[in-house]
C-alpha positions in Angstrom: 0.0 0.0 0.0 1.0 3.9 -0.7 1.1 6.1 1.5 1.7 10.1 1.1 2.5 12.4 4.1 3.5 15.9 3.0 5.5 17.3 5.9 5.1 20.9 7.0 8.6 21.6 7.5 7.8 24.9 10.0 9.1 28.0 10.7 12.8 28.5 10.0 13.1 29.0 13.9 11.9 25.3 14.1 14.8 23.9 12.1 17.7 26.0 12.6 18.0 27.7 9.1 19.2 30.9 11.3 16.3 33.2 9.6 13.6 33.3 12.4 10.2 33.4 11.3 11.0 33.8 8.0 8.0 31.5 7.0 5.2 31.6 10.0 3.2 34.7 8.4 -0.4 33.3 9.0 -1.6 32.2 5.7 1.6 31.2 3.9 1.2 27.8 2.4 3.6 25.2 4.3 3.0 27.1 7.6 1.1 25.7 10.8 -2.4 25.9 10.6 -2.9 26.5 6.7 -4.1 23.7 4.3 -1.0 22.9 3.0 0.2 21.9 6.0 -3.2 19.5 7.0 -2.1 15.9 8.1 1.5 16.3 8.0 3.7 16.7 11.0 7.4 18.1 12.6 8.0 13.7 13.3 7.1 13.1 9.7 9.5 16.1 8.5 12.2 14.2 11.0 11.7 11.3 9.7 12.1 12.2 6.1 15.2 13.7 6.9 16.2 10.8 8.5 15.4 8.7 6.0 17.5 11.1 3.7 20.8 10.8 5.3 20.5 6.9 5.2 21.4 6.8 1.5 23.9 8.7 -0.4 22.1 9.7 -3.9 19.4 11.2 -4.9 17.7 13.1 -7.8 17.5 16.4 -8.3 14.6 18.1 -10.6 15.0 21.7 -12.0 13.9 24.1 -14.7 16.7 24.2 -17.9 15.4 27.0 -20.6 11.6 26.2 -19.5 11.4 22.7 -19.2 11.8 20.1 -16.7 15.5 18.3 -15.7 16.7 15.3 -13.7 20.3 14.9 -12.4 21.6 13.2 -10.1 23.6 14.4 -7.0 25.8 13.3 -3.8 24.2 14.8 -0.4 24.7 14.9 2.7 22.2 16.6 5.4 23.7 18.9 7.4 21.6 20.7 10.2 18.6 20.1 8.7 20.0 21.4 5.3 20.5 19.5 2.4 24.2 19.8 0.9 24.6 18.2 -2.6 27.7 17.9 -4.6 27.5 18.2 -8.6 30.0 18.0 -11.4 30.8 21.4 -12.2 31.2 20.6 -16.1 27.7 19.8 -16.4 26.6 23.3 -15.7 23.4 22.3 -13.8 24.3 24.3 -10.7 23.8 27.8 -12.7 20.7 26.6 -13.2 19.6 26.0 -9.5 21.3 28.7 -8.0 18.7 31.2 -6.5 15.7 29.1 -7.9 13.5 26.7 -6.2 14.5 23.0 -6.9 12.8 19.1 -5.6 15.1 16.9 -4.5 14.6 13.0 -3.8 16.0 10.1 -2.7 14.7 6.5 -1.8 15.6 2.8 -1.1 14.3 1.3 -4.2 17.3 -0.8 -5.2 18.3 -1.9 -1.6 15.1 -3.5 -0.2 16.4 -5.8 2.3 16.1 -9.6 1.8 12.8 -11.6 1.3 11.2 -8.4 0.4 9.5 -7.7 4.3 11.4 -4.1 4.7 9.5 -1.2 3.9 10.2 0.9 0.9 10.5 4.5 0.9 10.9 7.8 -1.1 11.4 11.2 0.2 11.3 14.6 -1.5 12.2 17.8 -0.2 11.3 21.3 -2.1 13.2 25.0 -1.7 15.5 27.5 -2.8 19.1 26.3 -3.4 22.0 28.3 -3.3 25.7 27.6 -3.9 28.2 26.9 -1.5 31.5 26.6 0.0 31.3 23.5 2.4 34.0 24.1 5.2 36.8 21.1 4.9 35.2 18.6 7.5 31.7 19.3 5.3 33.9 18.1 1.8 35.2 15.0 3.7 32.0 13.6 5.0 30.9 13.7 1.3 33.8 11.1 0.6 35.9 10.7 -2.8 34.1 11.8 -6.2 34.1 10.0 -9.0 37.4 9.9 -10.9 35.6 11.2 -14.3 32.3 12.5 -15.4 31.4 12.1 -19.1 34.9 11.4 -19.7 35.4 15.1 -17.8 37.9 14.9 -14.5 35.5 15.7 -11.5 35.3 19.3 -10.2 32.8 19.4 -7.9 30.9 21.9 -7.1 28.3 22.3 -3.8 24.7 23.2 -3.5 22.8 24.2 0.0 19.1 23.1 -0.4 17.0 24.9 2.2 14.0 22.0 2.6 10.4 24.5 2.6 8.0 21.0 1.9 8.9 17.7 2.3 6.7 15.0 1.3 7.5 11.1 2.6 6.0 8.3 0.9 6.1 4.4 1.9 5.2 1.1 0.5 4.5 -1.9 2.9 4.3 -5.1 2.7 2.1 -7.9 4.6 4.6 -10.0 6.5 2.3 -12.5 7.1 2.9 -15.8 4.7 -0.5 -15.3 3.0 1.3 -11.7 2.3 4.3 -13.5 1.0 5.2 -14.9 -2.7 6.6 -18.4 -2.8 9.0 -19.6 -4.4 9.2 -22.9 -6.8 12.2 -24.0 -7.2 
């Protein structure tokens, strides 16, 4: 079964982006108490988050000349930011930089064994903005990749400010009516 639980993220206050208040004008969508923020919660938000930093790739989708983009990033989260690490070469950073961007990540390809672990996607929505991780920030990120379209790897880092994050889950009847056997 599929389950969807957008997750009001708060005011900046809540999760330590530095800029108090900056989104808890009554009425804003994605603030307490509006529609946008009906049935989600600050535990789903954690646990999207959470859920996040337990893999190390994701997708992100932007806007290139009008229409719609995938690319895939490195990320780390980092105080409740998301920090992602591009290839430079590619150019796709220009193209977030100062815009609004949704980036997600899930555990499609590593569902543990016998198929009984619950799958998961999470996606996160806000402004992006380029950065200069410090160089404990560039180490937790690990090596690159030694080329990128035959390119050497110049990485270059992008701070995602979450605004929405939306969780979804698939799961599965453990029961053994629930379960598909095998013939051998």
């Amino acid at each position: 079964m599929l389950f969807s639980r957008p997750s009001d993220t708060g005011t900046a206050k809540d999760h330590g982006t530095g800029t108090p208040g900056a989104r808890d004008a009554p009425g804003t969508p994605g603030t307490p108490g509006t529609a946008a923020s009906a049935g989600s919660s600050g535990a789903d938000r954690l646990r999207a988050i959470e859920l996040l930093g337990s893999v190390r790739y994701g997708r992100l989708a932007i806007s290139m000349r009008a229409l719609p983009f995938l690319a895939v990033a490195r990320h780390l989260v980092i105080e409740d930011r998301v920090v992602l690490r591009m290839h430079r070469g590619l150019g796709f950073h220009e193209s977030c930089d100062g815009s609004v961007v949704a980036y997600g990540a899930d555990n499609f390809n590593t569902p543990a064994p016998g198929g009984t672990e619950d799958l998961w996607s999470v996606q996160f929505t806000g402004p992006v903005e380029i950065m200069d991780p410090g160089p404990g920030q560039r180490e937790r990120f690990g090596t690159g990749p030694a080329e990128v379209n035959g390119e050497h790897f110049d990485p270059v880092y992008l701070r995602l400010d979450p605004r929405l994050a939306h969780m979804h889950t698939l799961a599965f009847d453990a029961s053994p009516s629930g379960r598909t056997r095998s013939v051998t």
